[in-house]
PDB file of N, CA, C and O in Angstrom:
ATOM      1  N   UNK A   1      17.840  85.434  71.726  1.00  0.00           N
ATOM      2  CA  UNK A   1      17.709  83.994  71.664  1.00  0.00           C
ATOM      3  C   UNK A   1      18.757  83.311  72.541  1.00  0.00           C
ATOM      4  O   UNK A   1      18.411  82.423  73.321  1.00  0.00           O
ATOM      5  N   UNK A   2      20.469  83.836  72.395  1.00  0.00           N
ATOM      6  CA  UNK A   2      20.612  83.576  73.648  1.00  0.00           C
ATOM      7  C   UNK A   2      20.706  83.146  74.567  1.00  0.00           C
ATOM      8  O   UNK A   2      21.127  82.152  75.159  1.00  0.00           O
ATOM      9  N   UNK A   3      19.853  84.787  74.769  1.00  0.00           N
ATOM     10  CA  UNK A   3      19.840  84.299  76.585  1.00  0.00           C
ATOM     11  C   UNK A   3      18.592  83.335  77.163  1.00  0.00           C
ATOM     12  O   UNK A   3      18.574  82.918  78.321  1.00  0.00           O
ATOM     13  N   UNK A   4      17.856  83.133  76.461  1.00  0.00           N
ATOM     14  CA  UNK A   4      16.750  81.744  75.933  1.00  0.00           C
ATOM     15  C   UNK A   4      17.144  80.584  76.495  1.00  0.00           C
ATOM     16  O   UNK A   4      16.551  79.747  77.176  1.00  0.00           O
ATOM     17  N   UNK A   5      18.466  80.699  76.013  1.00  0.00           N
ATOM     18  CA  UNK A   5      19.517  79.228  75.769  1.00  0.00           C
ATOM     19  C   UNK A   5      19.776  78.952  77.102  1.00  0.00           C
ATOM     20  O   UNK A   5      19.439  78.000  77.805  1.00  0.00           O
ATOM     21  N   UNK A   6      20.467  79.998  77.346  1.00  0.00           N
ATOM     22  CA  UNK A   6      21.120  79.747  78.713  1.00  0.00           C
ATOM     23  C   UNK A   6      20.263  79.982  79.936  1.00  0.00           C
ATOM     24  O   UNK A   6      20.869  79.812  80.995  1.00  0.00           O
ATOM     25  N   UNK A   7      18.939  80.349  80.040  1.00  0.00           N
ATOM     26  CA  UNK A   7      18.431  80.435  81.087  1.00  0.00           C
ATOM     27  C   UNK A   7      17.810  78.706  80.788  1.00  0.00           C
ATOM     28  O   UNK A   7      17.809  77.759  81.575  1.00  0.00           O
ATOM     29  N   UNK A   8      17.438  78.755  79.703  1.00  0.00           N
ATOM     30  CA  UNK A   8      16.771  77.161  79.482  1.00  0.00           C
ATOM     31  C   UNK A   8      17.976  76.173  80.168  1.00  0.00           C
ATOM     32  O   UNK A   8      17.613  75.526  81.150  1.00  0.00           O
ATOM     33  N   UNK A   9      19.352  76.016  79.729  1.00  0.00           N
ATOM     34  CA  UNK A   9      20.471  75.444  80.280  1.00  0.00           C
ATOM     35  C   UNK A   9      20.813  74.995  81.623  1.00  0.00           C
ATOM     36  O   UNK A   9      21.009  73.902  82.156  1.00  0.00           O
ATOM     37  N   UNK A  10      20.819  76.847  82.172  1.00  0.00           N
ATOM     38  CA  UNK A  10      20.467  76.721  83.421  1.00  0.00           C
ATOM     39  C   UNK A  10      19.483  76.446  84.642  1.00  0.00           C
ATOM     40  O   UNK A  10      19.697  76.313  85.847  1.00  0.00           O
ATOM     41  N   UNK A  11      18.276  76.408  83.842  1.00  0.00           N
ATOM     42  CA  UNK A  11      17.334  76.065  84.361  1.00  0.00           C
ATOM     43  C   UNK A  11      17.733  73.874  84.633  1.00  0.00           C
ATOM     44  O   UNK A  11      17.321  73.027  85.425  1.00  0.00           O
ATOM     45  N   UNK A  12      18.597  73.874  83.586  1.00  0.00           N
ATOM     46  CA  UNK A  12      18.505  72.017  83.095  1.00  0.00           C
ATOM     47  C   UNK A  12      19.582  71.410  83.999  1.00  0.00           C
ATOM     48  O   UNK A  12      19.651  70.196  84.189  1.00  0.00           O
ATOM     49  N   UNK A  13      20.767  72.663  84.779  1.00  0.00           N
ATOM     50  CA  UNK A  13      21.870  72.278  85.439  1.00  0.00           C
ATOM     51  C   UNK A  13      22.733  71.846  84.433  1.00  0.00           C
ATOM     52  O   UNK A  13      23.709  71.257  84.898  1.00  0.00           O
ATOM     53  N   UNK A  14      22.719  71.928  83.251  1.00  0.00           N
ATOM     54  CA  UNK A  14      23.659  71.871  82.387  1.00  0.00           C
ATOM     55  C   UNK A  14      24.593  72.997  81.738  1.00  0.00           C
ATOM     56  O   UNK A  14      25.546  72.665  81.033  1.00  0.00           O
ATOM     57  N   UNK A  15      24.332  74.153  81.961  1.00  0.00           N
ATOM     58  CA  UNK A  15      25.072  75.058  81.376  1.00  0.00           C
ATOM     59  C   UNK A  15      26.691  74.780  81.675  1.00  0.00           C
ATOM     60  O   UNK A  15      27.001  73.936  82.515  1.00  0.00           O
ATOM     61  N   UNK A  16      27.523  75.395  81.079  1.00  0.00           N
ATOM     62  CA  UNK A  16      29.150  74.898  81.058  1.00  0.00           C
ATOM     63  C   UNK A  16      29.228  76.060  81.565  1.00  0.00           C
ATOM     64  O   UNK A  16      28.425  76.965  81.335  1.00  0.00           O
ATOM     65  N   UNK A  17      30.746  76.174  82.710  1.00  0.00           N
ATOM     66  CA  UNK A  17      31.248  77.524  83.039  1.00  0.00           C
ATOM     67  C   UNK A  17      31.698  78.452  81.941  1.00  0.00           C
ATOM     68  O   UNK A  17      31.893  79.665  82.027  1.00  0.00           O
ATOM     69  N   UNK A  18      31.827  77.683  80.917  1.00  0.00           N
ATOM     70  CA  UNK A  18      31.956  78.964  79.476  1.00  0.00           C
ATOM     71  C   UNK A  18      31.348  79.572  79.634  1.00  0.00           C
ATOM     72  O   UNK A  18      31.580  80.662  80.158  1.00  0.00           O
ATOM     73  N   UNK A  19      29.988  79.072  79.163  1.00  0.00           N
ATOM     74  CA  UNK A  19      28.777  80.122  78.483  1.00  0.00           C
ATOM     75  C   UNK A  19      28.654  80.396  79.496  1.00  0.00           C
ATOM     76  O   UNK A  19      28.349  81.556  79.220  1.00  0.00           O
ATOM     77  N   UNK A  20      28.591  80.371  80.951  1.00  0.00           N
ATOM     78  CA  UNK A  20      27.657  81.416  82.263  1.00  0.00           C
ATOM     79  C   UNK A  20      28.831  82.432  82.285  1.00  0.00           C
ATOM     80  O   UNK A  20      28.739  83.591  82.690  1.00  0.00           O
ATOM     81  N   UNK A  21      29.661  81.991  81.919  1.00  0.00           N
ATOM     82  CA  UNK A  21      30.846  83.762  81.947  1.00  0.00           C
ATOM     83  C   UNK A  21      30.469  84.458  80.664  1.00  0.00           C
ATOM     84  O   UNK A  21      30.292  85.673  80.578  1.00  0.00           O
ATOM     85  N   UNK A  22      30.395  83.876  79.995  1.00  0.00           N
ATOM     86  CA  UNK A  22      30.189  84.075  78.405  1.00  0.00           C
ATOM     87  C   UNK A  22      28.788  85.223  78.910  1.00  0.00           C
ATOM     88  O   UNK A  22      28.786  86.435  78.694  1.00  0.00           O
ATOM     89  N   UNK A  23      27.973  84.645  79.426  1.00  0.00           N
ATOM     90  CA  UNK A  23      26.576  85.190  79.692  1.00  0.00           C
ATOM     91  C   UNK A  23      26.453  86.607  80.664  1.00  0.00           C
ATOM     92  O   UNK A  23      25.662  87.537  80.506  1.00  0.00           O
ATOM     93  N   UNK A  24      27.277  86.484  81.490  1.00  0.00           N
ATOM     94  CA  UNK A  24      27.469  87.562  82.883  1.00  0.00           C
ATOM     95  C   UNK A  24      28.148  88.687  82.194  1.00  0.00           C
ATOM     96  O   UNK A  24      27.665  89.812  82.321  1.00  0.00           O
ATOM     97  N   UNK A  25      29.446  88.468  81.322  1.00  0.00           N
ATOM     98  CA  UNK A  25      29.994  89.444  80.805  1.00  0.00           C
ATOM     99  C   UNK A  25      29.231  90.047  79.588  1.00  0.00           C
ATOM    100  O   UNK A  25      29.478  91.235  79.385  1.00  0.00           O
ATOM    101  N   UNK A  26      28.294  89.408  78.689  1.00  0.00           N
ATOM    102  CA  UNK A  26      28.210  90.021  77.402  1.00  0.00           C
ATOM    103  C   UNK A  26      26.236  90.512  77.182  1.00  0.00           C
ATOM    104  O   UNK A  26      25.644  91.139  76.303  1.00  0.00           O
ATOM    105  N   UNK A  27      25.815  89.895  78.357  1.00  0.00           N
ATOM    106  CA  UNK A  27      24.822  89.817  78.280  1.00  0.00           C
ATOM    107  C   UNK A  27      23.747  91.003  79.559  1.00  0.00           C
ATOM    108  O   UNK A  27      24.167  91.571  80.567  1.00  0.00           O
ATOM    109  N   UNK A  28      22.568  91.010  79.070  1.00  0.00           N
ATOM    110  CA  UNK A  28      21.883  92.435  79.664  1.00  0.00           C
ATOM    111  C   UNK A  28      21.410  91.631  80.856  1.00  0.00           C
ATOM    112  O   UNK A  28      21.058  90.484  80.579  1.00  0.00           O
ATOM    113  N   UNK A  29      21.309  92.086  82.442  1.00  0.00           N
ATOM    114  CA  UNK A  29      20.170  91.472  83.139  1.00  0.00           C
ATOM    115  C   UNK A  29      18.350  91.577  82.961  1.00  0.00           C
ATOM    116  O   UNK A  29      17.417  90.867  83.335  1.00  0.00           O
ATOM    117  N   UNK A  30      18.464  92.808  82.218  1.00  0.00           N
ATOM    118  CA  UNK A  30      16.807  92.415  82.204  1.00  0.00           C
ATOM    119  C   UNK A  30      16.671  91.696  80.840  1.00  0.00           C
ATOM    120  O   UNK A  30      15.542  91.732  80.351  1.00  0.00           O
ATOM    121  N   UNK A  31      17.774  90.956  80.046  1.00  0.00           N
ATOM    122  CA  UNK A  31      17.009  90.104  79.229  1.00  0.00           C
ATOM    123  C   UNK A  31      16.540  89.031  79.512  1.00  0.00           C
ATOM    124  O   UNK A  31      15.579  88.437  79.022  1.00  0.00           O
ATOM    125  N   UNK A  32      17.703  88.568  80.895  1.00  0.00           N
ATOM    126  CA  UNK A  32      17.602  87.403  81.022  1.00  0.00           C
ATOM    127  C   UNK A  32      16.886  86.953  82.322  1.00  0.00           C
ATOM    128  O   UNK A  32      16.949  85.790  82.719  1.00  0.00           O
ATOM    129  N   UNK A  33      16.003  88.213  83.151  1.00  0.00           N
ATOM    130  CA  UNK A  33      15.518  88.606  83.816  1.00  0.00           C
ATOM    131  C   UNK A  33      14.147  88.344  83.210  1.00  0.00           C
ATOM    132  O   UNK A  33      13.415  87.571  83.828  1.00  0.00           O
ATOM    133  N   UNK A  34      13.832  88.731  82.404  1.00  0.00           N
ATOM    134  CA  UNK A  34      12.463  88.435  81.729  1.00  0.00           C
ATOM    135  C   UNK A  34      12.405  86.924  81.291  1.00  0.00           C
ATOM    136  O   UNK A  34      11.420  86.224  81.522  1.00  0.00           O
ATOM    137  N   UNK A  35      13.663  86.419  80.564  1.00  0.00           N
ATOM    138  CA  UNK A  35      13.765  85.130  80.232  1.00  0.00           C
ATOM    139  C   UNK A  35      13.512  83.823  81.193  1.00  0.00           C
ATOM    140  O   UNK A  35      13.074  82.703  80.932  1.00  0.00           O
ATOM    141  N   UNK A  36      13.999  84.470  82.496  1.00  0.00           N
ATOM    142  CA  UNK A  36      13.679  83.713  82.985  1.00  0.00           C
ATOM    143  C   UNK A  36      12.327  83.632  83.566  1.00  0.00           C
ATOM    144  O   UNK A  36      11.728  82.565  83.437  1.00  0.00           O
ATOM    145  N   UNK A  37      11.683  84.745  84.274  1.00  0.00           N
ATOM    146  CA  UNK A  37      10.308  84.480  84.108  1.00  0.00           C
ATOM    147  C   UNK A  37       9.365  83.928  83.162  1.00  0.00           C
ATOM    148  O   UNK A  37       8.350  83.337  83.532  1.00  0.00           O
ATOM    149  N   UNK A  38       9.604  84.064  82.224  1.00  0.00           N
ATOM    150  CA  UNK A  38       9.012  83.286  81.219  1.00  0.00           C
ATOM    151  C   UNK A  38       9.058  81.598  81.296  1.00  0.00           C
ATOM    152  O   UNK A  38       8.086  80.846  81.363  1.00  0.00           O
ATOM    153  N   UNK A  39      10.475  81.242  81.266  1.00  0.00           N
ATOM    154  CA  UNK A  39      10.137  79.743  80.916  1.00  0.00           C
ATOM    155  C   UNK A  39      10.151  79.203  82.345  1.00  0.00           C
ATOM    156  O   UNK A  39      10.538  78.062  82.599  1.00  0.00           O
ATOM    157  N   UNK A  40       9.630  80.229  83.447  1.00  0.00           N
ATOM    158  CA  UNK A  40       8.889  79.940  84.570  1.00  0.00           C
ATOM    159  C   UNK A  40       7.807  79.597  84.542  1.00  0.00           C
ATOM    160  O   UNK A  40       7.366  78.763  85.333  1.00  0.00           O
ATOM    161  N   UNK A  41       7.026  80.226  83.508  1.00  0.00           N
ATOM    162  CA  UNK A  41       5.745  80.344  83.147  1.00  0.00           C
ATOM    163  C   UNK A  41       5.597  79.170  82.862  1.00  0.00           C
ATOM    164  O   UNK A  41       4.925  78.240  83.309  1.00  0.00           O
ATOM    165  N   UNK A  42       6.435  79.339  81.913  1.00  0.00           N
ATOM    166  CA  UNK A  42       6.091  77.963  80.577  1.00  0.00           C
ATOM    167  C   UNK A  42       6.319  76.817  81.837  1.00  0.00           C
ATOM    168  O   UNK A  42       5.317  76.118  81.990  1.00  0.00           O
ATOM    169  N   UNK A  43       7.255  76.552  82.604  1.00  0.00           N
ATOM    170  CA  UNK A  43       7.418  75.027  83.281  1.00  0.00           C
ATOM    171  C   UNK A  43       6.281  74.853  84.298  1.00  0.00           C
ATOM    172  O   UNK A  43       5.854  73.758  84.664  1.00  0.00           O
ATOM    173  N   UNK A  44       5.730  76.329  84.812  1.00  0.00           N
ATOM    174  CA  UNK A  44       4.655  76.124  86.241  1.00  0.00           C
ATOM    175  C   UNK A  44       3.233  75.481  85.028  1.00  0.00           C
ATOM    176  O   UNK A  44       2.540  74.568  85.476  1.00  0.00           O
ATOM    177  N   UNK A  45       2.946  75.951  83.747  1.00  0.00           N
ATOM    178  CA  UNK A  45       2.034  75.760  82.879  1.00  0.00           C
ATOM    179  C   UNK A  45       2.117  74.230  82.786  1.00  0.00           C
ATOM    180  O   UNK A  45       1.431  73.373  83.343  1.00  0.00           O
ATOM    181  N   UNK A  46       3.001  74.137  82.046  1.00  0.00           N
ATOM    182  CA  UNK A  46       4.055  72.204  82.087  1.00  0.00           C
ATOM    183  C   UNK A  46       3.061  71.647  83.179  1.00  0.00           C
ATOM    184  O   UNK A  46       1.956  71.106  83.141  1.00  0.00           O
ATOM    185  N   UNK A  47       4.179  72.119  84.429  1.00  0.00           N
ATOM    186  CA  UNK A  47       3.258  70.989  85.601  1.00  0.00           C
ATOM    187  C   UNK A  47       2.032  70.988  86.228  1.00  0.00           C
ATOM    188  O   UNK A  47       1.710  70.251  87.161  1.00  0.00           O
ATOM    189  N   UNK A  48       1.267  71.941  85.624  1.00  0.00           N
ATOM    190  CA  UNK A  48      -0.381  72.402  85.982  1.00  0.00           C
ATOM    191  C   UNK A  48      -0.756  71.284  84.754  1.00  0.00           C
ATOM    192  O   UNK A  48      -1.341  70.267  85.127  1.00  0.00           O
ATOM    193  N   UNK A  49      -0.513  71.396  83.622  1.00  0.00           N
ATOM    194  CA  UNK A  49      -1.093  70.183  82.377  1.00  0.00           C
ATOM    195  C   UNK A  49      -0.967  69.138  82.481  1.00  0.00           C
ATOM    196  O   UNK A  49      -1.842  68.275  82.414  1.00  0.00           O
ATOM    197  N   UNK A  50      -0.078  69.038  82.627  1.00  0.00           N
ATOM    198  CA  UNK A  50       0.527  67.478  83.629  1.00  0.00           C
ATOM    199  C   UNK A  50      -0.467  66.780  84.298  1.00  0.00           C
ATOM    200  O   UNK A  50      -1.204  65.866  83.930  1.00  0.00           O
ATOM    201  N   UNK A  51      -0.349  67.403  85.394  1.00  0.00           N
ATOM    202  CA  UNK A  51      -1.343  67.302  86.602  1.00  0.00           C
ATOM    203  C   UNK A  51      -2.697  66.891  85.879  1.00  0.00           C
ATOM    204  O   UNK A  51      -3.003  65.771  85.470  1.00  0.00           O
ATOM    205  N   UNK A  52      -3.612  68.350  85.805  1.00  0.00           N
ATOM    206  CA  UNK A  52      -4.812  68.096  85.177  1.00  0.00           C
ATOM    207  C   UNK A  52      -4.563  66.962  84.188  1.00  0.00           C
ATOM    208  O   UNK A  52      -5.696  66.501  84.328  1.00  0.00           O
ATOM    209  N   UNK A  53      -4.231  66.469  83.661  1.00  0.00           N
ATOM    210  CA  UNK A  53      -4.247  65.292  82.409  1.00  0.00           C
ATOM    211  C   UNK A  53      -4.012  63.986  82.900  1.00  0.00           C
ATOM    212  O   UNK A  53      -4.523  63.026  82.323  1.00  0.00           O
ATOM    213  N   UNK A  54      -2.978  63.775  84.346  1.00  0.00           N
ATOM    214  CA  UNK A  54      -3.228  62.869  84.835  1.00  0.00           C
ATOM    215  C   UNK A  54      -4.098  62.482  85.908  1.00  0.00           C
ATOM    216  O   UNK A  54      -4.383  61.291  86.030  1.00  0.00           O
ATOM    217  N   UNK A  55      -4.594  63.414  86.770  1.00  0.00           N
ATOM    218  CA  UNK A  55      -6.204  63.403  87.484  1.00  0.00           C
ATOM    219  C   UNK A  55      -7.225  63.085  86.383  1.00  0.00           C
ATOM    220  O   UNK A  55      -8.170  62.395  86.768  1.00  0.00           O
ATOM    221  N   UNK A  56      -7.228  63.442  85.110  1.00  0.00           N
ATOM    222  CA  UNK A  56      -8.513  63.168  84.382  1.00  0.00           C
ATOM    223  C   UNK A  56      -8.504  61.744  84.450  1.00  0.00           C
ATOM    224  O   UNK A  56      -9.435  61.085  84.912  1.00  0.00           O
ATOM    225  N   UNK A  57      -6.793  60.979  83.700  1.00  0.00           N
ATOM    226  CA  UNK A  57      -7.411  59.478  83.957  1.00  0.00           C
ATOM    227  C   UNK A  57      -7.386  58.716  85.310  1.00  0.00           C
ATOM    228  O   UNK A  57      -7.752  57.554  85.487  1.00  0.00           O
ATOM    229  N   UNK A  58      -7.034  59.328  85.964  1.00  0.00           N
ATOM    230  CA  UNK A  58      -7.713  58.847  87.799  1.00  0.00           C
ATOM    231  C   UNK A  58      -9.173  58.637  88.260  1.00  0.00           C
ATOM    232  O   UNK A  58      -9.752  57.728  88.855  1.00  0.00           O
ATOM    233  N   UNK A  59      -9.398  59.369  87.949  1.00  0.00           N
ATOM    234  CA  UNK A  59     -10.779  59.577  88.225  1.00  0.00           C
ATOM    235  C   UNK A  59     -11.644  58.922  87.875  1.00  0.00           C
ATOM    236  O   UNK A  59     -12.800  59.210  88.182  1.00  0.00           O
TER     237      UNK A  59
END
């Protein structure tokens, strides 16, 4: 959960130099390797719904 946090964080430009040391030292790369693909997913999904939902009322 986590590394959830901090890829979400970093994804936001908010993470603090704490936690990204905090993160590099204590933490696995393929967790946060997967983590981040994921809420890749989730944000490319975001702006595909987006989209489609605001073309529907365009149209």
């Amino acid at each position: 959960m986590r590394a959830f946090a901090g890829v979400f964080f970093a994804f936001l430009g908010v993470q603090s130099e704490e936690n990204r040391r905090y993160d590099f030292a204590k933490g696995r790369f393929v967790v946060f390797a997967v983590a981040g693909l994921i809420l890749t997913f989730v944000l490319l999904l975001t702006l595909y719904g987006l989209v489609q939902l605001t073309m529907m009322y365009v149209q």
